[in-house]
mmCIF file of the C-alpha atoms, coordinates in Angstrom:
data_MODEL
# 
_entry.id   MODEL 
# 
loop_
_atom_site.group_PDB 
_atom_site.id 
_atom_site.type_symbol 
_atom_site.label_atom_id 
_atom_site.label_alt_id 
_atom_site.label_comp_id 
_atom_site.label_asym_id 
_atom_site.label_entity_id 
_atom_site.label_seq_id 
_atom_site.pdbx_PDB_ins_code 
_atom_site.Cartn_x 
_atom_site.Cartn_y 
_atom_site.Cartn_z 
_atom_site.occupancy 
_atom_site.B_iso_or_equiv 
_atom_site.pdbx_formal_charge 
_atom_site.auth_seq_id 
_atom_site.auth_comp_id 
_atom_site.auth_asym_id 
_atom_site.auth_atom_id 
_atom_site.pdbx_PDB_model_num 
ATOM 1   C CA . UNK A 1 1   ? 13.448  -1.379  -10.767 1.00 0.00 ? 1   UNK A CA 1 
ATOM 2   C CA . UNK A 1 2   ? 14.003  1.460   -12.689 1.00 0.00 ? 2   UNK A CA 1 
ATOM 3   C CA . UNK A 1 3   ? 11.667  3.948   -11.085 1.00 0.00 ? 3   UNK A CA 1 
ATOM 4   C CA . UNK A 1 4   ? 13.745  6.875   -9.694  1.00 0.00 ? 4   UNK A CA 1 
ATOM 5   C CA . UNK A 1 5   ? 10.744  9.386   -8.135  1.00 0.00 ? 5   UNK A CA 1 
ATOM 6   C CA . UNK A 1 6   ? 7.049   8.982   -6.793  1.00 0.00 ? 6   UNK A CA 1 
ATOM 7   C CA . UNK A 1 7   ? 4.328   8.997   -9.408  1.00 0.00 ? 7   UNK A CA 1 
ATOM 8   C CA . UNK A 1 8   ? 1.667   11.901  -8.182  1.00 0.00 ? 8   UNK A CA 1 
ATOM 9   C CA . UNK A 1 9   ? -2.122  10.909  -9.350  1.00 0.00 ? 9   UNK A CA 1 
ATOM 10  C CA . UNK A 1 10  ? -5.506  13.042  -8.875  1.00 0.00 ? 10  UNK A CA 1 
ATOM 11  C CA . UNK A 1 11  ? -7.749  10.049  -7.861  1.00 0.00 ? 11  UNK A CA 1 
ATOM 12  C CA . UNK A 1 12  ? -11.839 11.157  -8.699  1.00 0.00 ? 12  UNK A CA 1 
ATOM 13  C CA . UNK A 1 13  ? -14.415 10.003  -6.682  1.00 0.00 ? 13  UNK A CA 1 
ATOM 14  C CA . UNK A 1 14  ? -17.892 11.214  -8.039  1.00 0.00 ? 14  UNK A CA 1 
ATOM 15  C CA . UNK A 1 15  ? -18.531 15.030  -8.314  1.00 0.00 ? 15  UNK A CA 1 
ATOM 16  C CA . UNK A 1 16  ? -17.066 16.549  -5.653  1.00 0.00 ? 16  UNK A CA 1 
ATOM 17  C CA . UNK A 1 17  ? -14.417 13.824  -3.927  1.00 0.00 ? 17  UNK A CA 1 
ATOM 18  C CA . UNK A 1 18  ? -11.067 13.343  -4.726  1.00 0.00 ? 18  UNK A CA 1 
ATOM 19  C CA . UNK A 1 19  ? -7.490  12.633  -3.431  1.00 0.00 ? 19  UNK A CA 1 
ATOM 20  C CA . UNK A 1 20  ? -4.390  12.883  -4.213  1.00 0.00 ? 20  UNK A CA 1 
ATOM 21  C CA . UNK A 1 21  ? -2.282  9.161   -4.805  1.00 0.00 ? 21  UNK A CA 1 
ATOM 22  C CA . UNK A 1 22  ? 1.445   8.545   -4.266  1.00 0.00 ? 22  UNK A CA 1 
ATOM 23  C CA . UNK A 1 23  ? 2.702   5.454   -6.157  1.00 0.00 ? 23  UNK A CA 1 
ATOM 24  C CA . UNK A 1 24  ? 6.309   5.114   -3.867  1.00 0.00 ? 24  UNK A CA 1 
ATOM 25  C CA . UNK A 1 25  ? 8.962   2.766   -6.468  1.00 0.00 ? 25  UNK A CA 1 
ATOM 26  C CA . UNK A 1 26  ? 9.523   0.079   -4.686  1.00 0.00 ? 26  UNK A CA 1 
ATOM 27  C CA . UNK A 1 27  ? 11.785  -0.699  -1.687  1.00 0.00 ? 27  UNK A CA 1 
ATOM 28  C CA . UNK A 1 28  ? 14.530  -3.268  -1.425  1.00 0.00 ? 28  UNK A CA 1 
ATOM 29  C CA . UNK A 1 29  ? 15.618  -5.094  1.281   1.00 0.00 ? 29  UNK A CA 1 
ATOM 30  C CA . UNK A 1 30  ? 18.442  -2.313  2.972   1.00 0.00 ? 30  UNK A CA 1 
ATOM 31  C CA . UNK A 1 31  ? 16.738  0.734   1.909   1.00 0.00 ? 31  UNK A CA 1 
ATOM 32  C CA . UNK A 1 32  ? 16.957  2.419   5.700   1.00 0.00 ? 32  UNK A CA 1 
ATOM 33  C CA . UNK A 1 33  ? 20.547  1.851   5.166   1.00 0.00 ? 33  UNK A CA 1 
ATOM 34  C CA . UNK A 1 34  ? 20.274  3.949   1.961   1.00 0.00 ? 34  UNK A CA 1 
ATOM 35  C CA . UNK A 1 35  ? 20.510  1.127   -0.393  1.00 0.00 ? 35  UNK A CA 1 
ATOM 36  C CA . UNK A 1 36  ? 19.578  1.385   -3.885  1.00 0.00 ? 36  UNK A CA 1 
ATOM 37  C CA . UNK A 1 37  ? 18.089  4.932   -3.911  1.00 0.00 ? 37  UNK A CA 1 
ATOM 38  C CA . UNK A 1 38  ? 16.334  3.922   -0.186  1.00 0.00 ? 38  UNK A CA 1 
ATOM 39  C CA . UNK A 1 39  ? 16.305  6.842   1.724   1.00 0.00 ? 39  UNK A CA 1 
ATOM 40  C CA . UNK A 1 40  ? 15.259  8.872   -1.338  1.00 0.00 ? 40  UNK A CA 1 
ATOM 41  C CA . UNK A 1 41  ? 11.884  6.783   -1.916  1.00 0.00 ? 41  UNK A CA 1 
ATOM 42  C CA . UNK A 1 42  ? 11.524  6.740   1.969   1.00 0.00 ? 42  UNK A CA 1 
ATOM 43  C CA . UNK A 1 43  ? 11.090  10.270  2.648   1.00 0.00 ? 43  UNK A CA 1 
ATOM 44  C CA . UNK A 1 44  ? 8.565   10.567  0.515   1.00 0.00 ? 44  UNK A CA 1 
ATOM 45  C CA . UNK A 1 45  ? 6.516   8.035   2.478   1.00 0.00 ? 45  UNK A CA 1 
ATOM 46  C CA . UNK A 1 46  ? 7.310   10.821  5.355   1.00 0.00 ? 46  UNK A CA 1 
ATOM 47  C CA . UNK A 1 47  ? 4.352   12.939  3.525   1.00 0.00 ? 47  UNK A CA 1 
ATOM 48  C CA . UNK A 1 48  ? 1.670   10.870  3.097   1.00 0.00 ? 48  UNK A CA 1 
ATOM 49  C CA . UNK A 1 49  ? -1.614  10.113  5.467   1.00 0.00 ? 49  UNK A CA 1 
ATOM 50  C CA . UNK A 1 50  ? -1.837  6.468   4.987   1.00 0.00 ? 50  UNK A CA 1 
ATOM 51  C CA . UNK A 1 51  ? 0.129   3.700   4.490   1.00 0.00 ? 51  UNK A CA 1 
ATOM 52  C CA . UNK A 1 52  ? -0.950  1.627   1.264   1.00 0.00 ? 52  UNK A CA 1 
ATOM 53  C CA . UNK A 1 53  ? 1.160   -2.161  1.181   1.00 0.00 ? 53  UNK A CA 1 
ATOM 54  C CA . UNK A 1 54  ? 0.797   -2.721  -2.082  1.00 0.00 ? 54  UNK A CA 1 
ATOM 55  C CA . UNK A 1 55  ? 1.914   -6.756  -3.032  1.00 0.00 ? 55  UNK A CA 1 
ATOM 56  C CA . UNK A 1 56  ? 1.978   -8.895  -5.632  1.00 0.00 ? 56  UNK A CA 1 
ATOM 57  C CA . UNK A 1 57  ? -0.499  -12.172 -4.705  1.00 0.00 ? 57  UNK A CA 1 
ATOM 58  C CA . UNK A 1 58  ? 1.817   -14.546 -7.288  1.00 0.00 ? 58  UNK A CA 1 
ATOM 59  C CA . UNK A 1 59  ? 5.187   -14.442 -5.620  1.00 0.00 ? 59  UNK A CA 1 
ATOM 60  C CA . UNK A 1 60  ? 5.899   -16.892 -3.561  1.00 0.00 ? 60  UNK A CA 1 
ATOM 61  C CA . UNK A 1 61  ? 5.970   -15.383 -0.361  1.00 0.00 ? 61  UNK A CA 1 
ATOM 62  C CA . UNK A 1 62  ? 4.144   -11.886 -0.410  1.00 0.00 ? 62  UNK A CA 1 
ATOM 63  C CA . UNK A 1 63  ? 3.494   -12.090 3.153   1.00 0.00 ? 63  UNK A CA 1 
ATOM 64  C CA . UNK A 1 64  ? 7.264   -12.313 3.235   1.00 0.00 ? 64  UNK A CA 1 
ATOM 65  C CA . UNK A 1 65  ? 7.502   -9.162  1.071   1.00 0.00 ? 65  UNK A CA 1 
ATOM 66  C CA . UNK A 1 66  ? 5.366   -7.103  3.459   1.00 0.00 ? 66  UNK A CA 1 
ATOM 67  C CA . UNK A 1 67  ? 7.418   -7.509  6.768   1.00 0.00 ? 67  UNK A CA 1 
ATOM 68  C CA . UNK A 1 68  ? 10.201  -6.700  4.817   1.00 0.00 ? 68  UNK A CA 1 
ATOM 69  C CA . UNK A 1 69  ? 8.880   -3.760  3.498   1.00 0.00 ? 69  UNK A CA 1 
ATOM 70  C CA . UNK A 1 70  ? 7.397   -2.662  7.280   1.00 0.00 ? 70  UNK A CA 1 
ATOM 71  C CA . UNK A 1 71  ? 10.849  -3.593  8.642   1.00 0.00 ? 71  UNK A CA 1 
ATOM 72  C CA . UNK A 1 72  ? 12.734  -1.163  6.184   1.00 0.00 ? 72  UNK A CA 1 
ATOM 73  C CA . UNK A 1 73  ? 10.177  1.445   7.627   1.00 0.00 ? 73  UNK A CA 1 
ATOM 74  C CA . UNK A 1 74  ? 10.116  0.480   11.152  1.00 0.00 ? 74  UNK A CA 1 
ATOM 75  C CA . UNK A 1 75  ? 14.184  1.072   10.764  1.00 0.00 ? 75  UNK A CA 1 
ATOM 76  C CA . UNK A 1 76  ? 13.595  4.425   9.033   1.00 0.00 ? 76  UNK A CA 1 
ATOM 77  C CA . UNK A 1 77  ? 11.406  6.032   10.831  1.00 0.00 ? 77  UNK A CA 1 
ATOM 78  C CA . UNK A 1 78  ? 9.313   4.030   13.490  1.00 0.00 ? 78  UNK A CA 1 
ATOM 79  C CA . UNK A 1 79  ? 6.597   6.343   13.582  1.00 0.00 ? 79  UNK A CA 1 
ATOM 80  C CA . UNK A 1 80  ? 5.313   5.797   10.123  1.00 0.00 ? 80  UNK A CA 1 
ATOM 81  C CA . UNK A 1 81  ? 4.014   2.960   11.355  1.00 0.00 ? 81  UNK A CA 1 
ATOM 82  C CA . UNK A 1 82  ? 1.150   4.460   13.400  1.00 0.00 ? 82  UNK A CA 1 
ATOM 83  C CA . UNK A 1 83  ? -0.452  5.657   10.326  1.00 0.00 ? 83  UNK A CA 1 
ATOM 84  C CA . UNK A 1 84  ? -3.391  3.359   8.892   1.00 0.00 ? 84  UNK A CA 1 
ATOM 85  C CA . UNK A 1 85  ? -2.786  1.204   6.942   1.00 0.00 ? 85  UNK A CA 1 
ATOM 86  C CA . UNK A 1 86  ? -3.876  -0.990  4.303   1.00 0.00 ? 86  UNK A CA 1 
ATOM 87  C CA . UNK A 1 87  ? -2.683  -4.101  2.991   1.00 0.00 ? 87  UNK A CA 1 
ATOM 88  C CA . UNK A 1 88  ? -3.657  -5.172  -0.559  1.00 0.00 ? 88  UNK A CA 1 
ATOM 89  C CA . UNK A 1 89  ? -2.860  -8.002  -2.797  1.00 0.00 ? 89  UNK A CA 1 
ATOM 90  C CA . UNK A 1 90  ? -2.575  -7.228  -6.560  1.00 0.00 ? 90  UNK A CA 1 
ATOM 91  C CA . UNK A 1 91  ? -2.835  -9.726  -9.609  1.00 0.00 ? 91  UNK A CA 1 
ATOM 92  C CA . UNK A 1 92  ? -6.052  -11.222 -8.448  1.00 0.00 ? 92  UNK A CA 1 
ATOM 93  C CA . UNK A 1 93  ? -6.997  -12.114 -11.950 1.00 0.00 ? 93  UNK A CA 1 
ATOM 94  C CA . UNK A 1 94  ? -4.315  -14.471 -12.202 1.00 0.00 ? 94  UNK A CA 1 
ATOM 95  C CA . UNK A 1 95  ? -4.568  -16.412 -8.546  1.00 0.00 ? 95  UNK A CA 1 
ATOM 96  C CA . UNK A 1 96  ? -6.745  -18.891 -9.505  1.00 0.00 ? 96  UNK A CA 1 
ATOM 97  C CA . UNK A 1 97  ? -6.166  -21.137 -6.430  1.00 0.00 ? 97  UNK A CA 1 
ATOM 98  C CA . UNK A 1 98  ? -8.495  -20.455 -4.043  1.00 0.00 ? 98  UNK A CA 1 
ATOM 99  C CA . UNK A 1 99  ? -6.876  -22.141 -1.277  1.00 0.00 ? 99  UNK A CA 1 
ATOM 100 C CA . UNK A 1 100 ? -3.858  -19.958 -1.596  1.00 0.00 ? 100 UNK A CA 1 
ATOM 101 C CA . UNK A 1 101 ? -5.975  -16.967 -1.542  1.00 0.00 ? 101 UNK A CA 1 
ATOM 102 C CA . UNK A 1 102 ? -7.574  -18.143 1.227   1.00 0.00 ? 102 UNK A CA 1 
ATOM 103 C CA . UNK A 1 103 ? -4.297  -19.221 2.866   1.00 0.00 ? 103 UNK A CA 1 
ATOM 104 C CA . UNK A 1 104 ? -3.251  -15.300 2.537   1.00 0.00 ? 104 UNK A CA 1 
ATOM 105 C CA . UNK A 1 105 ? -6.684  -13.106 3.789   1.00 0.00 ? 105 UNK A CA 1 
ATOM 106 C CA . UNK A 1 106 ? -6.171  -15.813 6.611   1.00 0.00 ? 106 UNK A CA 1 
ATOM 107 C CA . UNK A 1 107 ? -2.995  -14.221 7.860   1.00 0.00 ? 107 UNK A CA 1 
ATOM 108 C CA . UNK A 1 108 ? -3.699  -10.477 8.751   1.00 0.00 ? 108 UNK A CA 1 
ATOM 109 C CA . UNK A 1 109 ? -6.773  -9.086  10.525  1.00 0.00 ? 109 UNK A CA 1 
ATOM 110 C CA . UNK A 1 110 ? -8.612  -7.366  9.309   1.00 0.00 ? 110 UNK A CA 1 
ATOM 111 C CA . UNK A 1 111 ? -8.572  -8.965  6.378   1.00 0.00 ? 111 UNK A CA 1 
ATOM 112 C CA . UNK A 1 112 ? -6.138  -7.536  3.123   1.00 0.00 ? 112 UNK A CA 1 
ATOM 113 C CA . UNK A 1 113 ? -8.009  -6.807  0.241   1.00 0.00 ? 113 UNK A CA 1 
ATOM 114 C CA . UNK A 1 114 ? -7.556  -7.799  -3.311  1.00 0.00 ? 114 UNK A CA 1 
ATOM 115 C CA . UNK A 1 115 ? -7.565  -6.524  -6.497  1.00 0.00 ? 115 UNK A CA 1 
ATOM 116 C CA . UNK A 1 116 ? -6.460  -6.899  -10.258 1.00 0.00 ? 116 UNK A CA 1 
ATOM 117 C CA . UNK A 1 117 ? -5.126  -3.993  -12.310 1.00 0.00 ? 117 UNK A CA 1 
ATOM 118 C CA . UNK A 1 118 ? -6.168  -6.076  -15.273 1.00 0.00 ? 118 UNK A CA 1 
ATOM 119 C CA . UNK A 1 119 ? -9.781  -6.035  -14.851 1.00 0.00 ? 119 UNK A CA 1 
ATOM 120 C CA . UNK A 1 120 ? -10.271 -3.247  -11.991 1.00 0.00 ? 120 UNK A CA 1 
ATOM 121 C CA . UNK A 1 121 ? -11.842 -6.031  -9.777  1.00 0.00 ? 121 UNK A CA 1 
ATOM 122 C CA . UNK A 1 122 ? -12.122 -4.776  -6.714  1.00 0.00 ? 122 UNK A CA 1 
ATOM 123 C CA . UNK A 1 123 ? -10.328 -1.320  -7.207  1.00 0.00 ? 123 UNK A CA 1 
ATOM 124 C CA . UNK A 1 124 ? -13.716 0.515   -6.331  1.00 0.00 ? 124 UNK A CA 1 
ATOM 125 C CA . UNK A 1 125 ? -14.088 -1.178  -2.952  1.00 0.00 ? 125 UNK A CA 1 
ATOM 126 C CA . UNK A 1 126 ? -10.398 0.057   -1.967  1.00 0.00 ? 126 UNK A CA 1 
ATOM 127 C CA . UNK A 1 127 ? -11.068 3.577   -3.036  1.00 0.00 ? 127 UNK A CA 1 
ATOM 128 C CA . UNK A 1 128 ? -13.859 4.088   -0.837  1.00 0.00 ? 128 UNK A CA 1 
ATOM 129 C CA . UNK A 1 129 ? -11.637 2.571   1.646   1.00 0.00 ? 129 UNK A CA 1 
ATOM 130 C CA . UNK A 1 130 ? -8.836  4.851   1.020   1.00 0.00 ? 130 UNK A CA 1 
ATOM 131 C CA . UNK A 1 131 ? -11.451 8.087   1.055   1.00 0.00 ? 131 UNK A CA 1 
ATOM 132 C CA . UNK A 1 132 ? -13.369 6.103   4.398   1.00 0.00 ? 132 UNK A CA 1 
ATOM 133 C CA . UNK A 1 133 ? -9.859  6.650   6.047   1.00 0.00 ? 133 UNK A CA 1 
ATOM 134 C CA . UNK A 1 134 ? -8.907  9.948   4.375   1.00 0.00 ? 134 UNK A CA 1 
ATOM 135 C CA . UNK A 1 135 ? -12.597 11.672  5.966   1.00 0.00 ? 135 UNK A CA 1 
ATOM 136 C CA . UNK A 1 136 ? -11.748 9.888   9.615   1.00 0.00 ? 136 UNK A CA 1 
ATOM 137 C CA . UNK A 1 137 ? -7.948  11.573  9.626   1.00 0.00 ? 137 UNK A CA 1 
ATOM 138 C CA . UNK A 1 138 ? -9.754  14.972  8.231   1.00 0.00 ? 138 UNK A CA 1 
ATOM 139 C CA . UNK A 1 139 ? -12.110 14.684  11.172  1.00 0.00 ? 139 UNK A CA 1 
ATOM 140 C CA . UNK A 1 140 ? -9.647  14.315  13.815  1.00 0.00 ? 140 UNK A CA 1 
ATOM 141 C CA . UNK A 1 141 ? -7.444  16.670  12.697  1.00 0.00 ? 141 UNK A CA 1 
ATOM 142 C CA . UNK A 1 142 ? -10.638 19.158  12.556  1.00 0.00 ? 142 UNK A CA 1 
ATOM 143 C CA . UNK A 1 143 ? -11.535 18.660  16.534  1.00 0.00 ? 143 UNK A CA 1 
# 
């Protein structure tokens, strides 16, 4: 990867809503150990509100890729992984078996969601969900 720092976005949700999005480079296998530029991308994760597992539905194993990635933070920093969370699976447009995208919502309850980049199928649906989560931690916080 050649990402070196978090990519800040302004995320607009009608008139009045909006929130801010971290896009964290990816982490490799190793990061807690500081590996590749690992403890750099993981403190960022340190300031966010939720936990967004972002994978890539054609590798062969993206279930794989998630327990490494919640292994690398569990090593880090425990903690982070009390924050919500949401697991989604990218490159929908492209997974045209539907018994291996049914083989992966199967695996995790609730269920991930998916999504394509390409066509923006099903991007809407996890932006509410993102802003559903963001007004339950606001409302907490405020009692």
């Amino acid at each position: 990867f050649t990402t070196l720092e978090p990519n800040l976005g302004i995320v607009k949700l009608g008139d009045y809503d909006s929130f801010v999005l971290a896009d964290i480079p990816g982490l490799i296998e190793g990061a807690h150990d500081g590996k590749g530029l690992g403890h750099q991308f993981l403190k960022h994760i340190e300031r966010t509100r939720i936990l967004l597992f972002l994978l890539d539905a054609s590798q062969p194993d993206p279930w794989g890729d998630y327990h490494i990635l919640v292994e690398e933070l569990r090593q880090f920093n425990e903690t982070l992984l009390e924050r919500p969370a949401i697991i989604v699976f990218s490159k929908l447009d492209i997974l045209t078996d539907q018994a291996t995208l049914a083989a992966l919502m199967e695996k995790s309850t609730p269920s991930p969601m998916v999504i394509s980049s390409v066509t923006g199928e099903g991007l809407p649906v996890l932006l509410h969900k993102i802003q559903q989560i963001l007004y339950e931690i606001d409302a907490l916080l405020s009692d």
